[in-house]
C-alpha positions in Angstrom: 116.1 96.7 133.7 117.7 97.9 137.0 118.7 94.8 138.8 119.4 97.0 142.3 120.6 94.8 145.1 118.2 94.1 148.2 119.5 94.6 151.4 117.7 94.8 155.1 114.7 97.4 154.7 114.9 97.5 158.5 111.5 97.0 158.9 110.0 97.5 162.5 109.5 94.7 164.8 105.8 93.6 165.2 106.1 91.9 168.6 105.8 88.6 169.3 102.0 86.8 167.8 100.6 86.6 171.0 101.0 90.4 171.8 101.9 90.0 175.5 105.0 92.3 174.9 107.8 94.2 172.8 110.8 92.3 171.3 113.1 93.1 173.7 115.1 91.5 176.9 111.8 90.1 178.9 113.5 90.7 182.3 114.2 94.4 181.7 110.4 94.7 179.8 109.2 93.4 183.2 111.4 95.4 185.7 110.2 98.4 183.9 106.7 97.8 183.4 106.5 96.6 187.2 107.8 100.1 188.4 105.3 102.0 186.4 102.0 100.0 187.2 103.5 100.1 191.1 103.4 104.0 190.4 100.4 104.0 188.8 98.5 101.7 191.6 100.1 104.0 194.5 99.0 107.1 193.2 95.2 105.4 192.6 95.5 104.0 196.1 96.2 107.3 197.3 93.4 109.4 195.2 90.6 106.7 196.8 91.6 106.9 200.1 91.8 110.8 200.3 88.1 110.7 198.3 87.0 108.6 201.2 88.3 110.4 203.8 86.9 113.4 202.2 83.7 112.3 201.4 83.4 110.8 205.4 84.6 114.5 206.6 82.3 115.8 205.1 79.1 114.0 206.0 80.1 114.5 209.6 80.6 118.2 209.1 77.4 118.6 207.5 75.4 116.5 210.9 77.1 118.2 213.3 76.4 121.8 211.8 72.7 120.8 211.4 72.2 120.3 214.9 71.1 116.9 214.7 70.9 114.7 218.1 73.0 111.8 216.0 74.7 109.8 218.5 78.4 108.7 217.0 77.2 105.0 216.0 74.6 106.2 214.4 77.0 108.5 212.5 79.4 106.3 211.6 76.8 103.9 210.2 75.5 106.7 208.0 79.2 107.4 207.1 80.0 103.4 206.7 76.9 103.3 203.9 77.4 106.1 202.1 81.2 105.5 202.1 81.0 101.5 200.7 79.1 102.3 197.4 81.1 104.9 197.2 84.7 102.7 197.3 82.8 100.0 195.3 81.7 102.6 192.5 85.6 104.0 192.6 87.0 100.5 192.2 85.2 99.8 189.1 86.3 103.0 188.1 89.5 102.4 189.0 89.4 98.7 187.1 88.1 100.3 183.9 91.0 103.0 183.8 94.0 100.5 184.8 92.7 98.3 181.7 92.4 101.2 179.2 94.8 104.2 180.8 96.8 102.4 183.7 98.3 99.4 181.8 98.6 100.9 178.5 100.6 104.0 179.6 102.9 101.4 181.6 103.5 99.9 178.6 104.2 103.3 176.6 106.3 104.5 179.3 108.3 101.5 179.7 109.0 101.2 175.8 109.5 104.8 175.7 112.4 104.2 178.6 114.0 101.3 176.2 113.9 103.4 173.1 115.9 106.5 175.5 118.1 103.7 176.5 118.9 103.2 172.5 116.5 100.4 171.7 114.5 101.1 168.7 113.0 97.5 168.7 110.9 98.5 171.4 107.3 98.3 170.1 103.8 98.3 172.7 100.9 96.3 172.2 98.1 98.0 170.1 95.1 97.2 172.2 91.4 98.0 171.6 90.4 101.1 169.4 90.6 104.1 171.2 93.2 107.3 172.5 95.6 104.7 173.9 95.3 102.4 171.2 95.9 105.2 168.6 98.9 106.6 170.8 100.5 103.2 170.6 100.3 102.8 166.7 102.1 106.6 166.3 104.8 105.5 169.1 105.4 102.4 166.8 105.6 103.8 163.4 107.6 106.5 165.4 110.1 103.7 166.6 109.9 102.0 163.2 110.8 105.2 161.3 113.4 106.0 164.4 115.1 102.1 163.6 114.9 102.3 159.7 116.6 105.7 159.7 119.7 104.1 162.0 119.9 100.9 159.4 120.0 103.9 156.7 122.7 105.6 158.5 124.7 102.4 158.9 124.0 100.9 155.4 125.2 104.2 154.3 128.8 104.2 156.3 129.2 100.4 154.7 128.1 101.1 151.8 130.3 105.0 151.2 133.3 102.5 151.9 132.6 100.0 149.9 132.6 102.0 147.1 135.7 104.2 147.7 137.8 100.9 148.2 138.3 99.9 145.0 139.5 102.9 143.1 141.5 103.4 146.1 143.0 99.9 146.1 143.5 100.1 142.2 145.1 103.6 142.6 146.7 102.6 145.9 148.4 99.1 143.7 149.6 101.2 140.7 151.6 103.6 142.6 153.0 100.7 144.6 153.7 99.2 141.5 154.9 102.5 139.9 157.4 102.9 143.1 159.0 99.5 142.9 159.7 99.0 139.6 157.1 96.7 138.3 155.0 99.3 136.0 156.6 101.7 133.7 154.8 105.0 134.3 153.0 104.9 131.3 150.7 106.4 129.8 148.2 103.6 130.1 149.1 103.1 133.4 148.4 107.0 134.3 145.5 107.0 132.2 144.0 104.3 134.3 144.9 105.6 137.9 143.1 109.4 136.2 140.2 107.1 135.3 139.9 106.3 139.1 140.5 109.7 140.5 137.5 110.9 138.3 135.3 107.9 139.7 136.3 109.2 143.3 135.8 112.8 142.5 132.0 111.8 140.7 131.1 109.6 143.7 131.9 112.2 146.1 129.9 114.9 143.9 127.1 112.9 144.0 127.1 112.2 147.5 127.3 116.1 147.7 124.2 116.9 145.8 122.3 114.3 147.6 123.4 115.6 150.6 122.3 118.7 149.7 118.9 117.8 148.3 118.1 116.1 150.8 118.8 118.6 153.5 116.7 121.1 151.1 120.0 123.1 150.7 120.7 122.6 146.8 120.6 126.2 145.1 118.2 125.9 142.3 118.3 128.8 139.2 114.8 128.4 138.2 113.8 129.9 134.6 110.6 128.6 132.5 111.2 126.5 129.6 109.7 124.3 127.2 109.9 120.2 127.9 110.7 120.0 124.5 113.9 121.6 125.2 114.7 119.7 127.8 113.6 116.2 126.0 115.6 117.2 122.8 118.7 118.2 124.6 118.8 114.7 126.9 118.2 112.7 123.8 120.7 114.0 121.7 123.5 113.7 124.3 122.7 109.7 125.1 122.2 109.2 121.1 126.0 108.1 120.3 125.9 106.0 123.4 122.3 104.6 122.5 124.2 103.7 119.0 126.7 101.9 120.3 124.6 99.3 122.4 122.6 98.9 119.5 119.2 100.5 121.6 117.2 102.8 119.6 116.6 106.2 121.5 113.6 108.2 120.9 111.7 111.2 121.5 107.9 110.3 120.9 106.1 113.1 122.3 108.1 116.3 122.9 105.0 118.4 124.4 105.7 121.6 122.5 102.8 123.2 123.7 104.0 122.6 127.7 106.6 124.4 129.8 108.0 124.0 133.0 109.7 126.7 135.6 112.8 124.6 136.5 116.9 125.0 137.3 117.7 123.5 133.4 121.2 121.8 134.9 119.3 120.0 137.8 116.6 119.1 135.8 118.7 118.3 133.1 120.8 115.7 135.3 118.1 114.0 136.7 116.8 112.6 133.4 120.0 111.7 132.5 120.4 109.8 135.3 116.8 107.9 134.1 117.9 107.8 130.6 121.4 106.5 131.3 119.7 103.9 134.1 117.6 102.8 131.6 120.1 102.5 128.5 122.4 100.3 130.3 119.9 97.6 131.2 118.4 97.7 127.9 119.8 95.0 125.6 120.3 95.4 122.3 117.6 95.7 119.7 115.4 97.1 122.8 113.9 100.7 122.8 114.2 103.7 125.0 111.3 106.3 124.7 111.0 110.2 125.7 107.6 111.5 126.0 105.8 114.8 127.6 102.4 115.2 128.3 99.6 117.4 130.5 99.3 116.3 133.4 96.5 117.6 136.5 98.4 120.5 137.5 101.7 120.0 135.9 103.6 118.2 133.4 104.5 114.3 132.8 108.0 113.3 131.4 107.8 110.3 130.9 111.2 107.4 130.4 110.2 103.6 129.2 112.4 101.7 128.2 111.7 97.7 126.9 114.4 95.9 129.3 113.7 93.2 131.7 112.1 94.8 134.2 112.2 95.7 137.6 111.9 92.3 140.4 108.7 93.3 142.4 110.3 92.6 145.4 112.9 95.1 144.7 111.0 98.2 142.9 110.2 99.7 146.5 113.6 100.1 146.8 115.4 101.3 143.6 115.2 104.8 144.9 117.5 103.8 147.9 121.0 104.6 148.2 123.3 102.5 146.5 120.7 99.6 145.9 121.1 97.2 143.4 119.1 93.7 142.7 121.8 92.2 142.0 124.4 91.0 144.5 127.7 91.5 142.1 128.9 95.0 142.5 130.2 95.4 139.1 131.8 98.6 138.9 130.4 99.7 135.8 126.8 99.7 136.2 127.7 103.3 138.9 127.9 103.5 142.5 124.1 103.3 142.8 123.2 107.1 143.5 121.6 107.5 139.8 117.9 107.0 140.7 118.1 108.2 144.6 119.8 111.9 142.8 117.1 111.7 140.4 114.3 111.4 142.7 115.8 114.4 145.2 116.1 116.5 142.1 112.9 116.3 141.1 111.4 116.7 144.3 113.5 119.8 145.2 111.8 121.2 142.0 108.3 120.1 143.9 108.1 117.3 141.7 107.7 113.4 142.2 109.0 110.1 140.2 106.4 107.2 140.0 108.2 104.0 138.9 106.0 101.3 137.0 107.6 98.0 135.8 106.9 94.6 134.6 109.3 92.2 134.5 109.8 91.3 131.4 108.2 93.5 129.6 110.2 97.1 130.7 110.1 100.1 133.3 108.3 103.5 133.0 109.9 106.1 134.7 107.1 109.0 135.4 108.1 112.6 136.5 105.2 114.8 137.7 106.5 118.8 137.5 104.4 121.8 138.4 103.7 123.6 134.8 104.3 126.9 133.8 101.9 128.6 131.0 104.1 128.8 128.0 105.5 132.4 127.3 
């Protein structure tokens, strides 16, 4: 079931093996992370050589004020040993923060400058266990999430036209053909150009309601009702087309005794988008089950059909737009918004899906909903 396409997951960048540095141009990595260690040295420099100074001030303000007959050799000997454990205890100080602050924030703020200057392959090395080592991992799943959401964006605009060019060629060719003469305006041939208007005019709706669900903007009309109603109502609008493929369509388990506080329409699509999903990757002679059940804290519907499965490979990413296993973008399996709509639905009810397959054997389609006590 559900052959979905696969397509880059743009995945983060892990850095080259040895884990010297990011996966990006080594000269400006170096130019950058030069100017901020060279920052970071002067301002160390700096800090010892005013403690120094301060620390040698002081020791000759405090033997002059005592009244001691110190001659100034003898003073600046004093000054010279306190002052030389003192530098040598600073140094180590200072060679234990450059490993785990000094050279460690270079590399933050240097990736940090790539990502501002629109590189989100930048990535820092995640050294040792601590603070800085913990602030690197966030800054790379932050990069990673930052890079992934751009391939999304662009996969999306490729994808959107894809998808609109071929109604608009078929509808663009008709006319065309309409105009000069070489197809009667029929009534096949107008039936067939209104066929693609209403696949333009469901892709764009769907693209509106995910839109919407995913900004957390889709009005929902909430009202409690039983699954069973909900169950019953899917099943007996896919049962002609369940006949006609030659799939038998059943409800198993209705839960009678279970209801749910949900907008019936949203809800109500979102199944159908499962139940359809899994009808047309079904063969024939296959079964496609409904089931309810109590769940911790809510309610289980539960879709399984006994298709071919889902590739493992490709079951992280059914719930991706327009994703499809397989490579042919055959018009008639949908534009590829089924599952993703399904999944924002439920989740704008505070709900989840859970996809389980098996290749081979079938899929499982699992929707968790907050339950209602029944009135």
């Amino acid at each position: 079931m559900h052959h979905h396409r696969r397509r880059s997951t743009g995945q983060p960048h892990d850095g080259p093996p040895d884990g010297h540095g990011p996966e990006w141009p080594a000269e400006d990595w170096h130019k950058r992370r030069r100017f901020f260690m060279r920052r970071f040295a002067g301002v160390f420099v700096f800090a010892v050589l005013s403690a120094i100074l301060l620390l040698v001030g002081l020791i000759m303000l405090a033997v002059r004020f005592s009244g001691s007959s110190i001659g100034t050799a003898e003073l600046t000997l004093i000054a010279a040993c306190v002052a030389v454990p003192f530098l040598f205890g600073i140094l180590m100080v200072g060679g234990f923060a450059f490993s785990r602050l000094g050279s460690p924030l270079a590399d933050l703020m240097a990736a940090a400058d790539a990502v501002a200057a629109g590189d989100l392959s930048a990535r820092v090395p995640e050294r040792g266990r601590g603070n800085m080592a913990r602030l690197a991992a966030r800054f790379n799943r932050m990069t990673a999430e930052l890079e992934r959401a751009e391939q999304t964006r662009r996969n999306l605009t490729a994808d959107v036209a894809h998808e609109l060019r071929t109604p608009l060629h078929i509808l663009q060719g008709n006319l065309e053909g309409v105009l000069d003469g070489v197809y009667q305006p029929s009534d096949d041939h107008i039936a067939a150009m209104l066929d693609e208007t209403r696949l333009l005019a469901r892709l764009v709706d769907e693209l509106q309601t995910l839109s919407l669900a995913e900004a957390g903007e889709l009005p929902l009309h909430r009202r409690a009702l039983p699954a069973a109603d909900l169950l019953a109502d899917v099943a007996a609008r896919f049962a002609p087309a369940a006949a006609d493929t030659g799939v038998a369509l059943e409800v198993i388990d209705a839960g009678a005794a279970l209801a749910v506080t949900v907008d019936p329409d949203r809800l109500d699509q979102a199944l159908s988008n499962l139940v359809g999903n899994a009808l047309r990757h079904t063969p024939a002679g296959g079964r496609v089950t409904l089931s309810a059940q109590k769940a911790p804290s809510g309610v289980e519907i539960i879709v399984s059909d006994s298709g071919a499965g889902i590739d493992p490979a490709d079951l992280p990413f059914i719930f991706d737009r327009f994703w499809r296993g397989d490579r042919a973008r055959t018009r008639g399996s949908g534009a590829g918004l089924g599952l993703p709509i399904a999944r924002r639905l439920v989740e704008a009810h505070g709900g989840r899906i859970i996809a389980n397959s098996a290749p081979g054997v079938g899929t499982t389609m699992t929707v968790w909903l907050p339950a209602t006590e029944p009135a």
